[in-house]
C-alpha positions as a Markdown table, in Angstrom:
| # | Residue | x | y | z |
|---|---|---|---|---|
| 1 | Unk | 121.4 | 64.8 | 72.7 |
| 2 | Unk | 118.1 | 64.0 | 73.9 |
| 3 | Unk | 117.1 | 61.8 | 76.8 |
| 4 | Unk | 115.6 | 58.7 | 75.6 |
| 5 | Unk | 112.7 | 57.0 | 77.4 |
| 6 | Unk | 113.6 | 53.4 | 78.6 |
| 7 | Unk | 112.0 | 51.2 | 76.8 |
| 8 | Unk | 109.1 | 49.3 | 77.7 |
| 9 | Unk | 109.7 | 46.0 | 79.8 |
| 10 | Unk | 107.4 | 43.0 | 78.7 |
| 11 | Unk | 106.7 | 40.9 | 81.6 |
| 12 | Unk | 107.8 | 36.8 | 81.8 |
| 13 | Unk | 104.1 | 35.9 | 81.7 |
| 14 | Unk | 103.3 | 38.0 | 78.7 |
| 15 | Unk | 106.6 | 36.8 | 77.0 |
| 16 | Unk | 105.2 | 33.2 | 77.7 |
| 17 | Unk | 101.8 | 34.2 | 76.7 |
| 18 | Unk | 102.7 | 34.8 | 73.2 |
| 19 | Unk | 104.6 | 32.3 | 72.6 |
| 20 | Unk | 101.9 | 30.2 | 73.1 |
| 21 | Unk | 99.7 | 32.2 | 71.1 |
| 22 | Unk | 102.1 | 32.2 | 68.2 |
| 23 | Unk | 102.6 | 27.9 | 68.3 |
| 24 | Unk | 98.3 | 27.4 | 68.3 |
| 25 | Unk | 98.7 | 30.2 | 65.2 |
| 26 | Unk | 100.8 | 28.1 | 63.3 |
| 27 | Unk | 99.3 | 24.6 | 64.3 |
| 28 | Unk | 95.9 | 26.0 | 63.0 |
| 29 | Unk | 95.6 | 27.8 | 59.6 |
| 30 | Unk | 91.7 | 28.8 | 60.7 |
| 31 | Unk | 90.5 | 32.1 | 60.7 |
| 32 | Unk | 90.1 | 32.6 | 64.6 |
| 33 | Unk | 87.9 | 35.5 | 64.3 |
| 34 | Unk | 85.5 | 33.8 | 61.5 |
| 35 | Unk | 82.3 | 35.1 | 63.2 |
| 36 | Unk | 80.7 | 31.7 | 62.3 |
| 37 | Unk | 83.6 | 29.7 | 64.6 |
| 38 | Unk | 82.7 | 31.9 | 66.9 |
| 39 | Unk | 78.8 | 31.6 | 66.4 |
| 40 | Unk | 79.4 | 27.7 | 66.4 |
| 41 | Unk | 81.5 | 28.2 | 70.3 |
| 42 | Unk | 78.7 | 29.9 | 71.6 |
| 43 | Unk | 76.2 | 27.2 | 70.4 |
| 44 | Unk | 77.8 | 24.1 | 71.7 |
| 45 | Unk | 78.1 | 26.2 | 75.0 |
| 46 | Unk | 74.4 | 27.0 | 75.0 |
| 47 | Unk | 72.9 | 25.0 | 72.1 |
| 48 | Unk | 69.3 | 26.3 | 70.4 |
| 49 | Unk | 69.5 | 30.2 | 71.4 |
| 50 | Unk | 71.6 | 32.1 | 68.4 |
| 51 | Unk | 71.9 | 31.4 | 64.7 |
| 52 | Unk | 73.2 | 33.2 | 62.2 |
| 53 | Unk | 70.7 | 35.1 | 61.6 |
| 54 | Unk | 70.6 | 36.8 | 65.3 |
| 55 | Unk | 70.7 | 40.6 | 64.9 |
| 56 | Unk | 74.4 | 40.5 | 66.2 |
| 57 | Unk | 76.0 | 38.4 | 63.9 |
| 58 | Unk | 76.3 | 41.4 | 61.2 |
| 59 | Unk | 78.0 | 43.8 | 63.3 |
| 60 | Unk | 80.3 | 41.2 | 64.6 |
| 61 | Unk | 80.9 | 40.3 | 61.3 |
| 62 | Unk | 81.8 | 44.2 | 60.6 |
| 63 | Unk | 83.9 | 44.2 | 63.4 |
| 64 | Unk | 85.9 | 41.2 | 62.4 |
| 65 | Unk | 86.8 | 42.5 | 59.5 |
| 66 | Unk | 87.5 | 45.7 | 60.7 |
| 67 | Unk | 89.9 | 43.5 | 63.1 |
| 68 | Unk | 91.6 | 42.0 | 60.2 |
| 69 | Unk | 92.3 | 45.0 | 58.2 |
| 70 | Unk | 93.4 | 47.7 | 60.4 |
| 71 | Unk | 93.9 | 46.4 | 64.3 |
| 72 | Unk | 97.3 | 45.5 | 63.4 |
| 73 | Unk | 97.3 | 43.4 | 66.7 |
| 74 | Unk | 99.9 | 40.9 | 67.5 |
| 75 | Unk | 99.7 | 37.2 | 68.3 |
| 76 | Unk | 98.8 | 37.4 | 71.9 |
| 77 | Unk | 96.5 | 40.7 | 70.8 |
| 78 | Unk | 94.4 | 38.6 | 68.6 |
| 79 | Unk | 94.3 | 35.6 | 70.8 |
| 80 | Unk | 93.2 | 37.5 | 73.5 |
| 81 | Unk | 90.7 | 39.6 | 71.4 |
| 82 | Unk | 89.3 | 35.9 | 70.2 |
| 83 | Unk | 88.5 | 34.9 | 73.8 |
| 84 | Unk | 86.7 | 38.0 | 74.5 |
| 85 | Unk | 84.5 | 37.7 | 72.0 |
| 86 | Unk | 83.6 | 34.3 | 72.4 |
| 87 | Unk | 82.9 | 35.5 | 76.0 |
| 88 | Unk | 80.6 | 37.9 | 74.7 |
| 89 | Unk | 78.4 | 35.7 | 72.3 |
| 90 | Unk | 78.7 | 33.0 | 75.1 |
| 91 | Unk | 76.9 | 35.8 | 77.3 |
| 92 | Unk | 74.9 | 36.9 | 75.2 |
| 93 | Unk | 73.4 | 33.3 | 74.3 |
| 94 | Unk | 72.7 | 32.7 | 78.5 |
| 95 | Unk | 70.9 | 36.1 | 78.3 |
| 96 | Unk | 68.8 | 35.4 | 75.8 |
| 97 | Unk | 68.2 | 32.0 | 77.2 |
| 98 | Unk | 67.3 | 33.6 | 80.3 |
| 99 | Unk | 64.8 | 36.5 | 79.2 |
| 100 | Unk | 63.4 | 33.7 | 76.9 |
| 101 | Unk | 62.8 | 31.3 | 80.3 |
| 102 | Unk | 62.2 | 34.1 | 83.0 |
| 103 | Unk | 60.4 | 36.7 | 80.9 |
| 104 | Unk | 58.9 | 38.2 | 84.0 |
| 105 | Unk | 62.7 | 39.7 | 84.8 |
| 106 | Unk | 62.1 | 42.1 | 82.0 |
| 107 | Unk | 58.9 | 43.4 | 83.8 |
| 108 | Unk | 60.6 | 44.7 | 87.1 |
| 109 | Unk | 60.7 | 47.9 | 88.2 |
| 110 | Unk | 63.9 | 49.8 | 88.6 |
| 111 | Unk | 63.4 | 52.1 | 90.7 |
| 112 | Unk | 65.3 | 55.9 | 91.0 |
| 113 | Unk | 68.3 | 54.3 | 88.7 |
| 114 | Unk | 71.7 | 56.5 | 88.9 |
| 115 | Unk | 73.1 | 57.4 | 86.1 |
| 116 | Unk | 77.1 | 58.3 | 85.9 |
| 117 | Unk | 78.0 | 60.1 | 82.5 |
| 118 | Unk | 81.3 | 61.4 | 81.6 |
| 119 | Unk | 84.3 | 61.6 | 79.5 |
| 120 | Unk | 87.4 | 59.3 | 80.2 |
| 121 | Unk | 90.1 | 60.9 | 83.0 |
| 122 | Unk | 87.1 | 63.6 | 84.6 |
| 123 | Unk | 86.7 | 61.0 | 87.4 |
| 124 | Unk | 83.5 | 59.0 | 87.0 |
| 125 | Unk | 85.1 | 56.1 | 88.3 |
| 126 | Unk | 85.9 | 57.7 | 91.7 |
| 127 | Unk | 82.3 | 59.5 | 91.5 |
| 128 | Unk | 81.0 | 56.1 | 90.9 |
| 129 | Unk | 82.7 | 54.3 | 93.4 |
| 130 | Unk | 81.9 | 56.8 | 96.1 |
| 131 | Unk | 78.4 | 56.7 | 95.2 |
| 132 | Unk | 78.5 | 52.9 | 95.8 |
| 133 | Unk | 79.1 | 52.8 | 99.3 |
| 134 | Unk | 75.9 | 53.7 | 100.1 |
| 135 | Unk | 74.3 | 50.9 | 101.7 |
| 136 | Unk | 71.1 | 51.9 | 100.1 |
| 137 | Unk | 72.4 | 51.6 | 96.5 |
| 138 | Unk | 72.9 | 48.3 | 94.7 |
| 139 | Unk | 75.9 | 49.3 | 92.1 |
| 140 | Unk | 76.5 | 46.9 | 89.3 |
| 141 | Unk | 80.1 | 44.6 | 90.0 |
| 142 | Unk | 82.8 | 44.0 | 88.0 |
| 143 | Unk | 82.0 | 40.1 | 88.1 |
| 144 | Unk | 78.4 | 40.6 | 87.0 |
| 145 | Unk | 79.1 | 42.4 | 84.1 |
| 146 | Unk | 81.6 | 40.0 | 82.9 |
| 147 | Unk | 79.6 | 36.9 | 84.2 |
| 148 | Unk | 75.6 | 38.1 | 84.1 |
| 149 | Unk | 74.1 | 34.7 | 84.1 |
| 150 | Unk | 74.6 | 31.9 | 86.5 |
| 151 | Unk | 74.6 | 28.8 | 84.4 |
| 152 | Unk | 73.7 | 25.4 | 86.4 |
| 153 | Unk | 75.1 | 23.8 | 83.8 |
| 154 | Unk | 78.5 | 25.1 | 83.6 |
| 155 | Unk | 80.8 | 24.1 | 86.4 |
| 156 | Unk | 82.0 | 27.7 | 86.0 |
| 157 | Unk | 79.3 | 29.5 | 86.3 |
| 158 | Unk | 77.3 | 27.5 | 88.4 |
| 159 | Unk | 77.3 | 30.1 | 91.5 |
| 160 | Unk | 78.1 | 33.3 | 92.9 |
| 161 | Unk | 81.3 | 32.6 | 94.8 |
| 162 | Unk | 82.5 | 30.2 | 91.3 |
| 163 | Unk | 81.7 | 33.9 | 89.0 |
| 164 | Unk | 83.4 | 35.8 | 91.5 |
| 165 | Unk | 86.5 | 33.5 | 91.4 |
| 166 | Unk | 87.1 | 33.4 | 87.5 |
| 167 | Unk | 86.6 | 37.0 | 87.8 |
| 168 | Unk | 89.4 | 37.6 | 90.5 |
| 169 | Unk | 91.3 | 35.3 | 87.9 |
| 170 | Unk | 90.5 | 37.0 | 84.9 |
| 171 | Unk | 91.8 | 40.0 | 87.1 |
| 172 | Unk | 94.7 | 38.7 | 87.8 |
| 173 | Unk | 96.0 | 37.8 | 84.5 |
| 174 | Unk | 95.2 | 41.6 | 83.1 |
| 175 | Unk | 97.4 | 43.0 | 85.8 |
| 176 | Unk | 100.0 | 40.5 | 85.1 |
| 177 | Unk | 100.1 | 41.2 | 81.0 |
| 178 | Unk | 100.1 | 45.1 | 81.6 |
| 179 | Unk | 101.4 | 45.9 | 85.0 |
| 180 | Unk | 100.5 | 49.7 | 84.1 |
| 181 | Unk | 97.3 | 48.9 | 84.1 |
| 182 | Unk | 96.3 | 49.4 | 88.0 |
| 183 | Unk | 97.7 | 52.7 | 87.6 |
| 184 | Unk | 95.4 | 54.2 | 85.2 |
| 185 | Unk | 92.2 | 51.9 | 86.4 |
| 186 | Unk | 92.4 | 50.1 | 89.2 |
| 187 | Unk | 89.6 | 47.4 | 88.9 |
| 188 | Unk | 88.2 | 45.4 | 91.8 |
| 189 | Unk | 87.0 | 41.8 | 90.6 |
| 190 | Unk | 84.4 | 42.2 | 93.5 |
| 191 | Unk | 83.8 | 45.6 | 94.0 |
| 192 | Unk | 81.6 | 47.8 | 92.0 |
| 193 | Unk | 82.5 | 49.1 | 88.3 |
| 194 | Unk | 81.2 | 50.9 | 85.2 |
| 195 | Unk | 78.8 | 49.0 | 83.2 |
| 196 | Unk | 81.5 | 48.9 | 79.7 |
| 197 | Unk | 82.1 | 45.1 | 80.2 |
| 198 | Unk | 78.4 | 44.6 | 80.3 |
| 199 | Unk | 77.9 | 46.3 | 77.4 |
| 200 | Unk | 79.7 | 44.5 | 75.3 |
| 201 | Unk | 77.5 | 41.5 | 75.4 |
């Protein structure tokens, strides 16, 4: 007969997770990924910056639906997908806040910027990583891309070190949902790391 593979182990904490997930499912009927609940987030966050006319409201709207019809993603999937992208239109409301408020950011000079291309598993990230141990480079971090504005408002955003610590948390929880995960990318909350989290804003 043929071997079997085990099968997959879920972690206590992503057991628990779900089951949360699942009970704030059924005590709300909403539509979590309705990209105006998410719009309306973002605005009591940072009120006055996007409306739903912002050029990004149509694609997410796209991707929502796209979400809906074919992700086939489970409780904890979607709940976890629905904080990401309120993260994302959160960012992207302090961003355009900022530009709007310190518009001569957008006129600096980057100088000689480094450019690391490549497809997935070819070993960017180590190439990247080596790259950014030169004390004369200044790689992007893991923290900034996630956390690109410091908000003086925001008691969590309100510094360096306070970015840097949700990061580590937000870390933290990853490795503790999908123990695998180190193995095939080990991220560093404060170290340096590829620009896709950024991006997503």
């Amino acid at each position: 007969m043929p071997r079997l593979r085990p099968r997959p182990t879920r972690s206590f904490a992503y057991r628990a997770m779900t089951v949360v997930a699942r009970a704030g499912e059924y005590i709300s009927s909403t539509d979590h990924l309705d990209p105006a609940q998410l719009l309306a987030y973002a605005n009591q966050q940072c009120p006055h910056v996007l409306d739903p006319e912002d050029r990004c409201i149509e694609p997410l709207r796209v991707l929502a639906g796209s979400i809906r019809s074919s992700a086939q993603l489970n409780t904890l999937g979607r709940s976890i997908l629905r904080r990401r992208l309120r993260n994302c239109l959160l960012n992207r409301a302090y961003l355009e806040d900022a530009w709007t408020r310190t518009t001569h950011v957008l006129n600096r000079t980057i100088r000689r910027p480094l450019y690391v291309v490549g497809l997935p598993r070819t070993g960017t990230t180590l190439l990247y990583n080596l790259l950014a141990q030169d004390p004369n480079c200044r790689p992007l971090m893991f923290w900034e891309s996630c956390f690109p504005v410091r908000v003086h408002e925001g008691r969590s955003r309100e510094s360096v070190k306070s970015r840097q610590r949700v990061a580590v948390r937000a870390i933290r929880r990853f490795e503790r949902l999908s123990p695998a995960l180190a193995a095939a990318h080990k991220v560093n909350p404060l170290g340096p790391e590829e620009c896709t989290w950024l991006l997503e804003n």
